[in-house]
C-alpha positions as CSV (number, residue, x, y, z in Angstrom):
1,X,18.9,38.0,4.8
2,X,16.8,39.3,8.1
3,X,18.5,38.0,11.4
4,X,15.6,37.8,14.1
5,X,17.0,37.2,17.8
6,X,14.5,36.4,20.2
7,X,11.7,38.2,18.5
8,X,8.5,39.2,20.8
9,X,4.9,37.8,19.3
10,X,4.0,41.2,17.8
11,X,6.5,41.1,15.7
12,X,5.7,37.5,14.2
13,X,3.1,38.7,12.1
14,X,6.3,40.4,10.1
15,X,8.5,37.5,10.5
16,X,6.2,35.2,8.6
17,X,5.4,37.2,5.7
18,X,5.5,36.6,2.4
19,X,7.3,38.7,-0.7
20,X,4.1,40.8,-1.8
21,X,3.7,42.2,-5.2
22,X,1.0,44.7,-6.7
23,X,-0.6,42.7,-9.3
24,X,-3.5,44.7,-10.2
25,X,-2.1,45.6,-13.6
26,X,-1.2,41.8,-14.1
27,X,-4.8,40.9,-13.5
28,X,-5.9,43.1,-16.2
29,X,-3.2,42.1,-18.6
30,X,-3.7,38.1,-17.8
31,X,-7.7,38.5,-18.6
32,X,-7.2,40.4,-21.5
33,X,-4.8,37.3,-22.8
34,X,-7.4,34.8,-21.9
35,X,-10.3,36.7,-23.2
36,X,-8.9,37.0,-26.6
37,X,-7.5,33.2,-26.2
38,X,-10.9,32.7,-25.3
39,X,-12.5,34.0,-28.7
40,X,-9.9,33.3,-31.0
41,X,-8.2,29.9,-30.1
42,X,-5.6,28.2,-32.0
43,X,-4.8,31.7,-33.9
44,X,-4.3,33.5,-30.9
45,X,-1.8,30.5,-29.5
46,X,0.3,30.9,-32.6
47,X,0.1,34.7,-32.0
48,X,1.5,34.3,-28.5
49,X,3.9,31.6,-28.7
50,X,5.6,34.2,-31.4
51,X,5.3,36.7,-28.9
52,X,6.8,35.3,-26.0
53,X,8.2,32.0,-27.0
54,X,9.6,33.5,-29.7
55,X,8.8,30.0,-32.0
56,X,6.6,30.1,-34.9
57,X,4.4,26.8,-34.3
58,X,3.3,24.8,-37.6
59,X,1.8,22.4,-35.6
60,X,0.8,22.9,-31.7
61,X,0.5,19.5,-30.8
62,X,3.4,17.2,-30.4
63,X,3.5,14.9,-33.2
64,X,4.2,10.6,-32.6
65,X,8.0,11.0,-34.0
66,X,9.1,13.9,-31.6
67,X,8.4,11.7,-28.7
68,X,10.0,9.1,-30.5
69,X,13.5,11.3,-30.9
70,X,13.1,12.2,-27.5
71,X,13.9,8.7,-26.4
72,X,16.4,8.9,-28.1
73,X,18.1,11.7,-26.9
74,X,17.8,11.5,-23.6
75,X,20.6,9.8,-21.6
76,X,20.9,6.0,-20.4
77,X,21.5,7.6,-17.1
78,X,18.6,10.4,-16.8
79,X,16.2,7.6,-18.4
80,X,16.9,5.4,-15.4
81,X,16.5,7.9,-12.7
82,X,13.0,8.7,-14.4
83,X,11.7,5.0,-14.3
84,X,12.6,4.8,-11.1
85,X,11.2,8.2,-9.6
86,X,8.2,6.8,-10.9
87,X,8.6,3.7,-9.5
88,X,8.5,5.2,-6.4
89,X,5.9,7.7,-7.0
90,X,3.5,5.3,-8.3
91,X,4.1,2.8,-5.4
92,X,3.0,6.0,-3.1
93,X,0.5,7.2,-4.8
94,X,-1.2,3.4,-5.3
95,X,-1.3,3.3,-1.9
96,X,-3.7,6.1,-1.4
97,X,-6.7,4.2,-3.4
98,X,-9.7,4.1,-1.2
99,X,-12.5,1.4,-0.7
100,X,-15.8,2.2,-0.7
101,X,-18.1,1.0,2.5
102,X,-21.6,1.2,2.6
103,X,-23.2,1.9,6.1
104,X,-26.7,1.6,7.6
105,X,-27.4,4.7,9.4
106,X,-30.5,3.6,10.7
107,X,-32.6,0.2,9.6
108,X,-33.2,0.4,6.1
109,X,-31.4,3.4,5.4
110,X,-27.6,2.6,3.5
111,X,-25.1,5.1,2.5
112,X,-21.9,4.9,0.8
113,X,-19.5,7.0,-1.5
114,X,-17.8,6.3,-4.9
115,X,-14.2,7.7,-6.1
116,X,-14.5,8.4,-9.4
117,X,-11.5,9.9,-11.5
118,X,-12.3,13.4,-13.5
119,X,-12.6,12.5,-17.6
120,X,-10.3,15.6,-18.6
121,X,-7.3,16.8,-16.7
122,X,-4.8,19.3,-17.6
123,X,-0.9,19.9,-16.4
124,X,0.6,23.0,-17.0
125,X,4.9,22.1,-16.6
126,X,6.9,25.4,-17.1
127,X,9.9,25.5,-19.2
128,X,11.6,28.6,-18.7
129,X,14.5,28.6,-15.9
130,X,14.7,25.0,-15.6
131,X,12.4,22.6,-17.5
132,X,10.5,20.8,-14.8
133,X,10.3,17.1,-16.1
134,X,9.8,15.5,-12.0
135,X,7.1,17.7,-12.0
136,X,5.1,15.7,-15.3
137,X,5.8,12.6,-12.9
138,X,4.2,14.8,-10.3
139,X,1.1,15.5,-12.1
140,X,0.9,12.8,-14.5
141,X,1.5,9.9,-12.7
142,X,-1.7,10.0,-10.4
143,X,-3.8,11.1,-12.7
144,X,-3.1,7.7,-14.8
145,X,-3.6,6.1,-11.6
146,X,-7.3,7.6,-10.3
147,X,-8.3,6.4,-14.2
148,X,-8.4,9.9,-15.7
149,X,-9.6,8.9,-19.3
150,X,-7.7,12.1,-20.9
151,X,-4.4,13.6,-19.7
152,X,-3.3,16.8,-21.4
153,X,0.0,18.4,-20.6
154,X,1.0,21.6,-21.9
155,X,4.2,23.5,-21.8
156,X,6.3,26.1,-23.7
157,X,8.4,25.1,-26.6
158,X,11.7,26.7,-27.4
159,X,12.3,29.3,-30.0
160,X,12.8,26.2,-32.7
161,X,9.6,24.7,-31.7
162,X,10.3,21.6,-29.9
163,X,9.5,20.6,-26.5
164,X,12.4,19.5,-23.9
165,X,13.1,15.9,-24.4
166,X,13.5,14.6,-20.9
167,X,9.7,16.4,-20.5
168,X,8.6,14.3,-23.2
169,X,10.5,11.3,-21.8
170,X,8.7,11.7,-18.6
171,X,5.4,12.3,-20.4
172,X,5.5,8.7,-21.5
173,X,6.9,7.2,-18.3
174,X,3.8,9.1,-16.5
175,X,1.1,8.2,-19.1
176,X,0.1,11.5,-20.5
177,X,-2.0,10.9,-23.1
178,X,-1.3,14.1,-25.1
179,X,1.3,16.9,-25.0
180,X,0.9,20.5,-26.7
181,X,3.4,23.3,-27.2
182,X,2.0,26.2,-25.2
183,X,3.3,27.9,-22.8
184,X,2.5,30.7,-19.8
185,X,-1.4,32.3,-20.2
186,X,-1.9,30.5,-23.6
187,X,-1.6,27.1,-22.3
188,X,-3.9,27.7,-19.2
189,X,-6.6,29.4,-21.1
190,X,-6.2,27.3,-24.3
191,X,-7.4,24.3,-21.2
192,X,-9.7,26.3,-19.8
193,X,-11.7,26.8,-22.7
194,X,-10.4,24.7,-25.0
195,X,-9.1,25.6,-28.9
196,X,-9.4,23.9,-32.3
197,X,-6.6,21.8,-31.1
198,X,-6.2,22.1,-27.6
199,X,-9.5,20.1,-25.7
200,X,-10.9,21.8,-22.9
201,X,-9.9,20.2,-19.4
202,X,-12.0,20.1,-16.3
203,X,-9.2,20.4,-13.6
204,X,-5.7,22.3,-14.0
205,X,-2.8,21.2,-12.4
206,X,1.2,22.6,-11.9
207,X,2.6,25.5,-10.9
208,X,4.5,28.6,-13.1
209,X,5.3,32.5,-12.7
210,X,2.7,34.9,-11.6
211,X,1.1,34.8,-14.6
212,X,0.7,30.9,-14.7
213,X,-1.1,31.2,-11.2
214,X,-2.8,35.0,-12.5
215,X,-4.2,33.0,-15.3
216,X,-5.2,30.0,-13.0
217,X,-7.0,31.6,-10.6
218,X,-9.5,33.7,-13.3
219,X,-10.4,30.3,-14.8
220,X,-11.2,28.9,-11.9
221,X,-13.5,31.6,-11.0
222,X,-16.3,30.2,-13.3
223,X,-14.6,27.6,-16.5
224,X,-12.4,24.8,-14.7
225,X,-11.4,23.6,-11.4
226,X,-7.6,24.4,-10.3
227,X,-5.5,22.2,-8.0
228,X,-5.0,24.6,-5.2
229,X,-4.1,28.2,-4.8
230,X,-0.4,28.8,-5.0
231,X,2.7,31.5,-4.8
232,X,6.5,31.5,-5.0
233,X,7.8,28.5,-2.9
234,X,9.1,28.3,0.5
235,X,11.1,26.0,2.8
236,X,11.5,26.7,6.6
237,X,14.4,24.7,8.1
238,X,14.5,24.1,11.7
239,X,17.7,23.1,13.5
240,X,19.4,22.6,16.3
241,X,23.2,22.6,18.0
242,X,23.7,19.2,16.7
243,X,22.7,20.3,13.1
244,X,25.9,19.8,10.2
245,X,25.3,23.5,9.5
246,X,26.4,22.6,5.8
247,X,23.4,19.9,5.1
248,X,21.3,22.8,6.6
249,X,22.7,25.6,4.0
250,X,22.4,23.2,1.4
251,X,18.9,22.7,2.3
252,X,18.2,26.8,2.4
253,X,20.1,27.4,-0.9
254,X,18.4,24.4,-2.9
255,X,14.9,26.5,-1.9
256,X,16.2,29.9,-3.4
257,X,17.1,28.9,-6.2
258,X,13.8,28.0,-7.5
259,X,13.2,31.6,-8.4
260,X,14.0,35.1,-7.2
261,X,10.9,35.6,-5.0
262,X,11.0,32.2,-3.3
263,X,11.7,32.2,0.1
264,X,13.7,30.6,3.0
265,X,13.5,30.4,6.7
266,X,15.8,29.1,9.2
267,X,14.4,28.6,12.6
268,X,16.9,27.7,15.5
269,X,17.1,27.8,19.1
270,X,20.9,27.4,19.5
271,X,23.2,31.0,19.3
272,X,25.8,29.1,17.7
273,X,24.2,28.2,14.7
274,X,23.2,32.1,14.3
275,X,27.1,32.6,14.3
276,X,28.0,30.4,11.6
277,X,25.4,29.7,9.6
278,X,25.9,32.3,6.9
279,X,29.5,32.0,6.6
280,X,28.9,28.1,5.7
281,X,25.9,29.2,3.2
282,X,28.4,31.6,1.7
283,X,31.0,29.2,1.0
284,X,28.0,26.7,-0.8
285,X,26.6,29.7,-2.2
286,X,30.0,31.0,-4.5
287,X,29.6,27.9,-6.0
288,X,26.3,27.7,-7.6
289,X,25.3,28.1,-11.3
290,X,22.1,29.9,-10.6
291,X,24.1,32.4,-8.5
292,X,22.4,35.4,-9.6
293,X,19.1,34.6,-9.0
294,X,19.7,32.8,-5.7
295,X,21.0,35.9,-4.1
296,X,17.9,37.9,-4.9
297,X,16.0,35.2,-3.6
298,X,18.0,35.3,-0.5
299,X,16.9,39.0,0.4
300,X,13.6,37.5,1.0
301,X,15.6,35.2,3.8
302,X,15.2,35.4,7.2
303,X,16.8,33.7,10.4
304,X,15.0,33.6,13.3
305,X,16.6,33.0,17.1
306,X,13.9,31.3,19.3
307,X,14.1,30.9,23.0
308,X,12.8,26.8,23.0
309,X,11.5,24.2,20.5
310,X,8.3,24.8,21.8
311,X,8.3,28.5,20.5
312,X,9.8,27.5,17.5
313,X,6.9,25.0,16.6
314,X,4.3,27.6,17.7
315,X,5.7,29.8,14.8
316,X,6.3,27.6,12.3
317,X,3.0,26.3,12.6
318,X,1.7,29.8,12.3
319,X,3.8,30.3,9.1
320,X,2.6,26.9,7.7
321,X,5.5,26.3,4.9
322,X,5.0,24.5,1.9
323,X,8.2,22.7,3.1
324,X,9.1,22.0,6.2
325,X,12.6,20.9,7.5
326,X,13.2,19.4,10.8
327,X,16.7,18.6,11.8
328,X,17.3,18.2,15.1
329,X,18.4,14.8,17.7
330,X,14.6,15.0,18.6
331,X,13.0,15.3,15.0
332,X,10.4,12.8,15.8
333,X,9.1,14.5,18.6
334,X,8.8,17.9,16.6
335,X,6.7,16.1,13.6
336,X,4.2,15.4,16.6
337,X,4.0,19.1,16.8
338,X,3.5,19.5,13.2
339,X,0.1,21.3,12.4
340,X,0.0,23.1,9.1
341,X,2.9,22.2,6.2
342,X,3.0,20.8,2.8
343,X,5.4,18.2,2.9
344,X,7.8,17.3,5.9
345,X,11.7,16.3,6.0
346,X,12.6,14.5,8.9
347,X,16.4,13.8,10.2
348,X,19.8,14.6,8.8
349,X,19.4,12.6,5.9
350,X,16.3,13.6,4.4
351,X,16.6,17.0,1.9
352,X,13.8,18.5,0.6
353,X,15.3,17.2,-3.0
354,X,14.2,13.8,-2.1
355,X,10.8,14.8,-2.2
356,X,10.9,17.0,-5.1
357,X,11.7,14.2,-6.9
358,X,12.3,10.4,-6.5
359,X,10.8,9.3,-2.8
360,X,7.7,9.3,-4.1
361,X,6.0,12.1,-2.3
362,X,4.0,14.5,-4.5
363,X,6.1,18.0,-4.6
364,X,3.3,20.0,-6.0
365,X,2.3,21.9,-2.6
366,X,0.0,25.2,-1.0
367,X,2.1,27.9,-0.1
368,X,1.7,31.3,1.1
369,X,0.0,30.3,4.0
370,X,-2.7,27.5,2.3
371,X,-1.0,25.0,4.0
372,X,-3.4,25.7,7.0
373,X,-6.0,24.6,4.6
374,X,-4.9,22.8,1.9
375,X,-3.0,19.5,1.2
376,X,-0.4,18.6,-1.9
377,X,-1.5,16.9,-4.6
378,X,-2.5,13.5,-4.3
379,X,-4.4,10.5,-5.9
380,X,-7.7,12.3,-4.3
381,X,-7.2,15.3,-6.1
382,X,-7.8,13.6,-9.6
383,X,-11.0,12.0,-8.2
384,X,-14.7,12.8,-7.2
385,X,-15.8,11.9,-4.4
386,X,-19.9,10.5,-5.1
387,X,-22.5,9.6,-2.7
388,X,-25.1,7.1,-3.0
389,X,-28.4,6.3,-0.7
390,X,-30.9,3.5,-0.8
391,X,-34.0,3.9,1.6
392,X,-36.2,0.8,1.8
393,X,-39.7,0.3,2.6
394,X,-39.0,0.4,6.6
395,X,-35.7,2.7,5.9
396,X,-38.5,5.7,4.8
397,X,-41.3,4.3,7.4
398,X,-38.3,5.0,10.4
399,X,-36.9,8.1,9.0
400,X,-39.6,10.0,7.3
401,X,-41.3,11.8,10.1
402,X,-37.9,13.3,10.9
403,X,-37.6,14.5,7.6
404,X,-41.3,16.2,7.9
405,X,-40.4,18.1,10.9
406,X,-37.0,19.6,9.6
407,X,-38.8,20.6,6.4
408,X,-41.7,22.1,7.9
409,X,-39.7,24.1,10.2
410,X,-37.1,25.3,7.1
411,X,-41.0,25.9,5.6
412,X,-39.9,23.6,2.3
413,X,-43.2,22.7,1.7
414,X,-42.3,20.3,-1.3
415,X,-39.4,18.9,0.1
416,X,-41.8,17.5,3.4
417,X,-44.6,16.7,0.8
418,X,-41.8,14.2,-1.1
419,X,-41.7,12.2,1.6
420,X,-45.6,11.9,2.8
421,X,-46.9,11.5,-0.3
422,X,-44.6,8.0,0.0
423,X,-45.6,7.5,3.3
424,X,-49.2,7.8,3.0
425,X,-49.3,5.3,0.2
426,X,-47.5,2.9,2.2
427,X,-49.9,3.7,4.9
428,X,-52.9,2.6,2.4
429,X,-51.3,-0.4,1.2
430,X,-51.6,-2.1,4.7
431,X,-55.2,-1.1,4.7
432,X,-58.2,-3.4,3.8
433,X,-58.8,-3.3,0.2
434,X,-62.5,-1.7,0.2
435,X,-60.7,0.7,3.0
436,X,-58.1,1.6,0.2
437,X,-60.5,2.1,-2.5
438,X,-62.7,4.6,-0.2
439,X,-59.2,6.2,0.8
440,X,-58.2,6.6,-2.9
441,X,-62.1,8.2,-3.9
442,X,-62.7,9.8,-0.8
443,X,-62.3,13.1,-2.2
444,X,-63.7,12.3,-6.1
445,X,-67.5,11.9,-5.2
């Protein structure tokens, strides 16, 4: 971990930077994979899910008795927790539908705009390190809710060919309407395009390794829409004297965990918390099954010594974290400040695990930065948005000759001659009707 004590401003630029990694040879490799995934389809799933799943698939889509025995796996205790994590999701995300409200923008002239839900949308959960069934809540749940007609989830089976149960589980809960066993590349390009088995998708959702997100960006550039731009994720913790320095660590270690490039930053304006904050992590850390990774995570760490709150919101804002952690006695007064995060934690009491899984906030975020530009997931992100004009008689009379002058002066010919043809005709119509004759054959004899 980097200790930072009362860093200048030209050094913030370094202080807020993320773990970088050459990926030029992954690009290459990643569109090789989807080009051949591209022209050979089911065969080349097989042939991949041998390769790096290790499974040999008979059959890639999950069959009717599979989710069946993953009911009944599953425990009393983890099926609870998953009804009600959706519970709550659901309630969240229901509250996000929008009405539609036409307006007049000038007599005659109405405007208004339509959600409407994207047929085909695809969720990509990864399986690998820890097999992410809050994020099929995540991803499934609004989807069901904006009225997506078909919801495809893939994710990578293990070496016997079956699919985590408590994924499946969730599938259900969430009201995916179809699961496949595919995994990494294979699953995003087997969407993107779509296979003998696998249907093309129009919009890809959920996160994964670099070559999930490799894979999801090429698709994007020109075969399906993707939810966001993403990299390794990233909590910043901010806290002050009267901070339990344990619910802080707690909070820093359940971020590095997620994987070894993740990243966590403390942000503090109090000397005593510089003292003892590692020794208190260290203590948490010893006892933590993921050990290993968490401590390569941690080399990515940083904690950074700030002269006020107000500096300390200047930077954060600057870093824009996909998760933000305010715990201080004046938390409320920070999330005023807050410009650019993913998701905020406010107060002693509220962990970023709360979010990542049952308070019904989405968890699936933009990091690296995108949080200056990008929201979460959310019910809106399922839908498009539509707009809808109706011009009356009058509504063309009063705007028309507006609409002549901007297209003359763009020198769109047509698009000014769409409108007077209409507006001479209506001209006509209120002439005399031996007036309207000559004005129709003026120009025939």
């Amino acid at each position: 971990m980097t200790v930072y004590q009362y860093p200048t401003r030209d050094t913030w630029a370094e202080i807020i930077e993320r773990p970088t990694f050459d990926n030029s040879q992954l690009r290459s490799l990643v569109a090789k994979l989807l080009d051949d995934i591209r022209q050979e389809g089911d065969k080349m799933i097989r042939q991949l899910e041998a390769r790096f799943d290790h499974c040999e698939l008979a059959d890639i889509r999950v069959s009717n008795e599979e989710f069946d025995e993953a009911a009944k796996i599953i425990s009393e205790d983890l099926a609870f927790a998953i009804r009600q994590a959706a519970h709550n999701i659901s309630l969240f995300h229901e509250s996000q539908r929008s009405s539609s409200y036409k307006v007049e923008t000038q007599p005659g002239v109405t405007c208004w705009q339509k959600s409407i839900p994207i047929d085909r949308v695809g969720l990509y959960i990864p399986g690998g390190t820890a097999p992410l069934f809050s994020t099929v809540l995540m991803l499934g749940i609004p989807a069901r809710i904006a009225g997506c007609k078909k919801i495809v989830l893939c994710t990578p089976p293990n070496a016997e060919g079956k699919i985590n149960p408590a994924i499946l589980f969730a599938a259900q809960v969430a009201g995916v309407t179809e699961v496949y066993k595919c995994g990494g590349v294979q699953a995003i390009g087997a969407m993107a395009y779509g296979t003998e088995t696998v249907p093309k998708v129009y919009k890809i959702f959920g996160p994964g390794n670099q070559y999930v997100q490799m894979a999801k960006q090429l698709v994007s550039l020109r075969d399906v829409a993707i939810d966001m731009p993403a990299g390794p994720s990233e909590v910043a913790v901010i806290a002050d004297a009267s901070a339990n320095l344990e619910y802080v660590a707690s909070d820093f270690l359940s971020q590095s965990e997620h994987g070894a490039d993740s990243q966590s930053i403390l942000f503090t304006d109090s000397e005593e918390v510089v003292k003892r904050f590692e020794e208190v992590m260290n203590l948490q850390l010893e006892k933590l099954s993921r050990q290993a990774l968490t401590r390569h995570s941690l080399e990515y760490s940083k904690l950074v010594l700030l002269h006020d709150q107000q500096e300390i919101m200047e930077l954060v804002n600057e870093y824009a974290p996909e998760h933000l952690i305010i715990n201080t006695e004046n938390y409320e007064e920070l999330a005023d400040m807050v410009r650019n995060a993913g998701s905020v934690f406010l107060g002693p009491y509220s962990p970023e695990s709360a979010g990542d899984y049952a308070s019904g906030t989405n968890h699936t975020l933009p990091t690296n930065g995108y949080a200056k530009a990008y929201n979460g997931v959310n019910l809106d992100s399922y839908m498009r948005k539509v707009t809808f004009q109706h011009l009356t008689r009058e509504g063309l009379s009063g705007i028309g000759p507006i609409i002549e002058v901007m297209a003359e002066n763009e020198q769109l010919d047509a698009h000014k001659n769409a409108v007077t043809l209409r507006l001479q005709d209506m001209k006509n119509e209120r002439l005399p009707f031996v007036q309207r004759l000559k004005e129709t054959f003026k120009n025939t004899f």
